[in-house]
C-alpha positions as CSV (number, residue, x, y, z in Angstrom):
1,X,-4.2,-1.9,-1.1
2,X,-7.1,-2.2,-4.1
3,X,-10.6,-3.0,-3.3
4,X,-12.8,-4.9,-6.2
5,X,-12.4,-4.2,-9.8
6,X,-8.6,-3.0,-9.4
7,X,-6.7,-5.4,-11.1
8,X,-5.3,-3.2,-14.4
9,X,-4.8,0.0,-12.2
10,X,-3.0,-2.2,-9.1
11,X,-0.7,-4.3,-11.7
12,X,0.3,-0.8,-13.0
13,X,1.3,0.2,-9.5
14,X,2.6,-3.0,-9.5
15,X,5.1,-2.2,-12.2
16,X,6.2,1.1,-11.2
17,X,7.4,-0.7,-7.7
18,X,4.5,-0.6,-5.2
19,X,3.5,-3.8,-2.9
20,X,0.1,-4.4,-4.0
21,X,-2.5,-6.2,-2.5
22,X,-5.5,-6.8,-4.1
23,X,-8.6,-7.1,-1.5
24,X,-11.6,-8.3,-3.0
25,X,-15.0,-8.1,-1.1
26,X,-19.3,-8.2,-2.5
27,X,-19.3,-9.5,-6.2
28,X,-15.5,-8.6,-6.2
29,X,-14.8,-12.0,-5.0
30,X,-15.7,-13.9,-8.0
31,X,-12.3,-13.0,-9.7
32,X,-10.5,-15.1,-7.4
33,X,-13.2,-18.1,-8.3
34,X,-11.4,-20.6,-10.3
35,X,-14.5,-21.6,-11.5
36,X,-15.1,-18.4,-13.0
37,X,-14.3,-17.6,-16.8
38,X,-12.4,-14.3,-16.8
39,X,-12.3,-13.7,-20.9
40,X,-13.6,-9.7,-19.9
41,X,-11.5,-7.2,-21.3
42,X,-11.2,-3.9,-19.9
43,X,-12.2,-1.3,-22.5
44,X,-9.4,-1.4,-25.2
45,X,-7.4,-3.7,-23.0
46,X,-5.9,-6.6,-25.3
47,X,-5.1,-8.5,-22.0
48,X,-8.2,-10.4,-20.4
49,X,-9.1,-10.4,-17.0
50,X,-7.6,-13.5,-16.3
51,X,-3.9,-12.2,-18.2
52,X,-4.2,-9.3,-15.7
53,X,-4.9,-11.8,-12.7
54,X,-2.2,-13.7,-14.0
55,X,0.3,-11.6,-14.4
56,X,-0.3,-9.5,-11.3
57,X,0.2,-12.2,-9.0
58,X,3.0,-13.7,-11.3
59,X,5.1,-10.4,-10.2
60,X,4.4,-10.7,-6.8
61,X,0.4,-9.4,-6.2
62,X,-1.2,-10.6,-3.2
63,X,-5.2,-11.4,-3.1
64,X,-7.2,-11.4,0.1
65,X,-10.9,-12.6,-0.6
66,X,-13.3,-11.3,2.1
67,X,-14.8,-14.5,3.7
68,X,-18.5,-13.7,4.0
69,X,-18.6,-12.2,0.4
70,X,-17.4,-15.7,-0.9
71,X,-19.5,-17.7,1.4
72,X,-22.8,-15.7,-0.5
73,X,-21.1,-16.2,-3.5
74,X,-20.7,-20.0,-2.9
75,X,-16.9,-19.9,-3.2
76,X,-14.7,-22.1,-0.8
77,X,-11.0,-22.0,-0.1
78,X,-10.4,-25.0,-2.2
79,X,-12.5,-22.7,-5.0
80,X,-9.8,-20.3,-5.0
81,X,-7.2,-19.0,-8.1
82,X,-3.3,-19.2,-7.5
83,X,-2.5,-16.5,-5.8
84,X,-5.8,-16.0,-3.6
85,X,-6.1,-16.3,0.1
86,X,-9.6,-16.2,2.3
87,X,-9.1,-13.7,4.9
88,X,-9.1,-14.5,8.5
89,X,-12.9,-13.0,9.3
90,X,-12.8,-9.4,11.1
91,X,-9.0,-10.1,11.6
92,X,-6.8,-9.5,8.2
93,X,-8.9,-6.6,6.3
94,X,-9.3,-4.4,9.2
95,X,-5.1,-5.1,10.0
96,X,-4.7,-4.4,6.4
97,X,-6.1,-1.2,6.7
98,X,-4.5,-0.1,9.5
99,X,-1.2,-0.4,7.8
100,X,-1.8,0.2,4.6
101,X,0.1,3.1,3.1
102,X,-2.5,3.9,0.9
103,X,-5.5,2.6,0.1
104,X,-7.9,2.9,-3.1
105,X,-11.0,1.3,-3.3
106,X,-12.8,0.8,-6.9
């Protein structure tokens, strides 16, 4: 599991075969926005934030958006990019954890 500003290093893991899930919590949330332009590039990166999103969850990424981050950052369910889901509040993250092989946080 990858916390926050993940995306290029979890859609590397990605390709060399790990389940990734992407959870995104405090200013983190705002990827998942819909609403939110994601032309940022990541240093050298040809691929925008938005490519990476893209392609992440095109190869099977998941993205769990904490619920009271996106709630202070005015973001809904229905505000939500392909591929995002709200977590349940103090239920998914915390299970996510638990049985998470690994988990890195950004």
């Amino acid at each position: 599991m990858l916390k926050d500003g993940g995306v290029e290093n979890g859609f590397a893991l990605q390709k060399r075969g790990a389940q990734v899930m992407l959870v995104l919590t405090l200013e983190g949330v705002r990827i998942a926005d819909k609403n939110q332009p994601l032309n940022l590039r990541w240093g050298s990166s040809p691929m925008t934030l938005a490519q990476l999103y893209d392609e992440f969850v095109a190869a099977g990424g998941k993205v769990m958006v904490c619920p009271a981050c996106a709630e202070a950052a005015g973001i809904t369910a229905s505000n939500l990019r392909s591929g995002a889901q709200m977590a349940q509040e103090n239920q998914d993250i915390p299970n996510l954890i638990l049985v998470a092989d690994k988990v890195v946080d950004f």
